[in-house]
C-alpha positions in Angstrom: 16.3 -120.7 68.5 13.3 -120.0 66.2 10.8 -122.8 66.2 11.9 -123.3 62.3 14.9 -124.4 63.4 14.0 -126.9 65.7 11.5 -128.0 63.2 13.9 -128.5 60.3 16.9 -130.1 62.8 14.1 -132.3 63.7 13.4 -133.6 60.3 16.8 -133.8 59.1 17.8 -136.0 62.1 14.7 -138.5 61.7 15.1 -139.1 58.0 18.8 -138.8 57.9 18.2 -135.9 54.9 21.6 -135.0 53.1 20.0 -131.4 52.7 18.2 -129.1 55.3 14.5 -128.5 54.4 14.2 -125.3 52.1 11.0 -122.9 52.8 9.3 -120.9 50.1 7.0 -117.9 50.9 5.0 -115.1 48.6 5.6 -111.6 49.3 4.6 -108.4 48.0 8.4 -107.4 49.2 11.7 -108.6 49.0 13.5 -110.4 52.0 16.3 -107.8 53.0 18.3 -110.4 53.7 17.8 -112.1 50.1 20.1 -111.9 47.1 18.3 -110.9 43.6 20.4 -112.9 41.3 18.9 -113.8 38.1 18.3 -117.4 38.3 15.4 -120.0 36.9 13.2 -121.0 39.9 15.1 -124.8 39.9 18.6 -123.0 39.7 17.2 -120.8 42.9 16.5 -124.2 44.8 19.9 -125.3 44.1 21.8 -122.1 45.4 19.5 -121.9 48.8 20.5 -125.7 49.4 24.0 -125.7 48.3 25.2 -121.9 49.8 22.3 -121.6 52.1 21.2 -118.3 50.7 18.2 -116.5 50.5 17.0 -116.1 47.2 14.0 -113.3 46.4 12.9 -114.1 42.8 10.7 -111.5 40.5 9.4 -110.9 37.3 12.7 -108.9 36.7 15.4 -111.4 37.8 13.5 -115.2 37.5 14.9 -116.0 33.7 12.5 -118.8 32.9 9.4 -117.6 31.6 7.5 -121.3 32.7 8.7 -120.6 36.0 7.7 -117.0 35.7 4.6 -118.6 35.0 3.9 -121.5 37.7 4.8 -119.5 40.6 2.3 -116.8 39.6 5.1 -113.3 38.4 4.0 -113.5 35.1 1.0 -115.5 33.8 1.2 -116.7 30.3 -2.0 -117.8 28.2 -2.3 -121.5 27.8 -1.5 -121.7 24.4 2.2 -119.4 25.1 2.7 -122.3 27.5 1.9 -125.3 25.7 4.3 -124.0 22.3 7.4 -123.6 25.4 6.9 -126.8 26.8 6.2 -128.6 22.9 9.2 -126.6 20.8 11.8 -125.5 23.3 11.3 -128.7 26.0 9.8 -130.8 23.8 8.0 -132.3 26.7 5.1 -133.0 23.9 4.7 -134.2 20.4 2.8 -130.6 19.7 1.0 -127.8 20.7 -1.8 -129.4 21.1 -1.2 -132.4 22.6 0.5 -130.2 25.2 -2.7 -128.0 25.8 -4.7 -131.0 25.9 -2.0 -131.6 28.7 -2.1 -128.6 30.2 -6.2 -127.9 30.1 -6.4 -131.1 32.8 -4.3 -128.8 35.6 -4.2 -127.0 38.4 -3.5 -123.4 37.5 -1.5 -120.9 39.0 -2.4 -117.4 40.6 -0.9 -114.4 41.5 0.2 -114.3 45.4 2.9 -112.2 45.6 5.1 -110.2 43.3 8.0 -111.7 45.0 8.8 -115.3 45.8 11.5 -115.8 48.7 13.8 -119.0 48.8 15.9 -119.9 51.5 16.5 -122.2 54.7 13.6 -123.5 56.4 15.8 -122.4 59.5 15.8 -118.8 58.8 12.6 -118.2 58.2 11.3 -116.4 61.1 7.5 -115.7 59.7 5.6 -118.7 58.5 6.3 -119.6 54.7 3.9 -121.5 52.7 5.6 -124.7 51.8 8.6 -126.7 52.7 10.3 -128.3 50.0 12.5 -131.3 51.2 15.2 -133.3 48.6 15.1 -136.7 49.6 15.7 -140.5 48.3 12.4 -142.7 47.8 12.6 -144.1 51.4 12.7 -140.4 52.9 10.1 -139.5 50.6 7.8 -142.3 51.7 8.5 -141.6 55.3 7.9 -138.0 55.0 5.2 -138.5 53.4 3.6 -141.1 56.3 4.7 -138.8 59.1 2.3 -136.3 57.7 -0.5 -138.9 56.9 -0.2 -140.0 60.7 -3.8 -137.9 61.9 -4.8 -138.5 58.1 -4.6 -137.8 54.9 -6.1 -138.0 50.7 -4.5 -139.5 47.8 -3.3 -136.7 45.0 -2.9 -136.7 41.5 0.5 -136.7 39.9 0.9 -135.0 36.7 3.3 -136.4 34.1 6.0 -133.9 32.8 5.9 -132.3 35.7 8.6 -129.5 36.5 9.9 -128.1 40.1 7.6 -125.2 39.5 4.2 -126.9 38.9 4.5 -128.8 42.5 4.6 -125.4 44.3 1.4 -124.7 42.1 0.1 -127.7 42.8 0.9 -127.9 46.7 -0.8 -124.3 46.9 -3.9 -124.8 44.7 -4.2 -128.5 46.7 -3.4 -127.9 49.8 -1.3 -131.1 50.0 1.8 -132.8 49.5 3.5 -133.6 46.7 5.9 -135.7 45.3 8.2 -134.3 42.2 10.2 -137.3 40.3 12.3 -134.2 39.2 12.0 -133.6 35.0 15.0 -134.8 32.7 15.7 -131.4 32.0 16.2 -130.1 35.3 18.5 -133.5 36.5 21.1 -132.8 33.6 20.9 -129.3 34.1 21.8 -129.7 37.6 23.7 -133.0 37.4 20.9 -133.9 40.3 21.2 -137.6 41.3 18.9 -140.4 39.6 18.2 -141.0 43.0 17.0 -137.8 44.1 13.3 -136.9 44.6 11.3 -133.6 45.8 8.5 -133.5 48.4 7.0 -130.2 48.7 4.4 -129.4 51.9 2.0 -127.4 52.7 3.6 -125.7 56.1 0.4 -126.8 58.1 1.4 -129.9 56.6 4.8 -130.2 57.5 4.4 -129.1 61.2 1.9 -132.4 61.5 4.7 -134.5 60.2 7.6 -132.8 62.4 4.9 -133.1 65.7 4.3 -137.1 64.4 8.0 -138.3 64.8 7.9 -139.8 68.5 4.8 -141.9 68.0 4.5 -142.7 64.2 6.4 -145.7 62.7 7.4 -143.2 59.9 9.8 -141.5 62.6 11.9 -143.9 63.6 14.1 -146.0 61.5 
């Protein structure tokens, strides 16, 4: 059994997660195992948890230019981003209350020209993040399992899409907690109730190796 495995059975068990703990990793080459479908990052997430597939996204098969974007394939200028997110979201009143928006974040960077989704428990090299869907009590559990040898508060940032947390959790370091955008919950018919904690992996092992003597491990 690879430690990932273990790790994600371990997490699953002491939260009582619906879904298994999905890894993402940068790569300069595609998982051989992975399928290239043409999917938006979000849609990705959805097949790997749903089919347990391994997903490598690109420039020539990721469909959503913001998630092209936040994840680092393609970088568009500020001002590209803030007229998607304003017109075709309308996440903002205009362009430039959007860069306004937008000038105040982290920014992504290239890491990889591929970006491979799939199982926490395939993944036999380590990935760099975990991304976990849980309710607001696993969230805040998760979330004090890996606070348990200590931790900083983080910045949220309103209008915040599945793809900006793995820019954020990258460029921070840190956790984060994703309220999942409007857009994304009716595209997916996602429940209300349904929130996204992405982890660094450093991050994640403290919180797996904290369940027998934090509070935040048992229920």
């Amino acid at each position: 059994m690879s430690k990932f495995k273990e790790k994600s059975e371990r997490i699953v068990e002491a939260l009582g997660l619906d879904w298994a703990p999905i890894a993402g990793k940068f790569s300069n080459s595609a998982d051989e195992r992975g399928e290239n479908r043409k999917l938006r990052v979000c849609e990705a997430l959805n097949v790997v948890r749903r089919e347990k597939a391994v997903i490598n996204l690109s420039e020539d098969n990721c469909t959503c230019a913001g998630g092209q974007h936040y994840i680092g394939l393609n970088l568009l200028s500020l001002e590209r981003l803030a007229t998607v997110l304003s017109t075709e979201h309308k996440a903002y009143e205009s362009v430039e209350v959007a860069m306004a928006s937008l000038k105040k974040q982290l920014q992504p960077v290239k890491r990889g020209n591929v970006f491979i989704l799939g199982p926490l428990a395939k993944f036999e090299d380590d990935p760099d993040l975990v991304i976990l869907f849980a309710n607001p009590a696993q969230a805040d559990r998760i979330l004090g399992l890996a606070s348990f040898k200590g931790a900083e508060p983080f910045m949220y940032y309103p209008v915040s899409n599945i793809c900006s947390t793995i820019t954020n959790v990258l460029a921070k370091g840190m956790p984060e907690i994703n309220f999942v955008s409007a857009f994304e919950r009716r595209t997916h018919k996602w429940s209300q109730n349904e929130l996204i904690v992405a982890l660094p992996l450093k991050v994640f092992e403290i919180a797996v190796e904290s369940i027998p003597y934090s509070g935040f491990g048992t229920t």
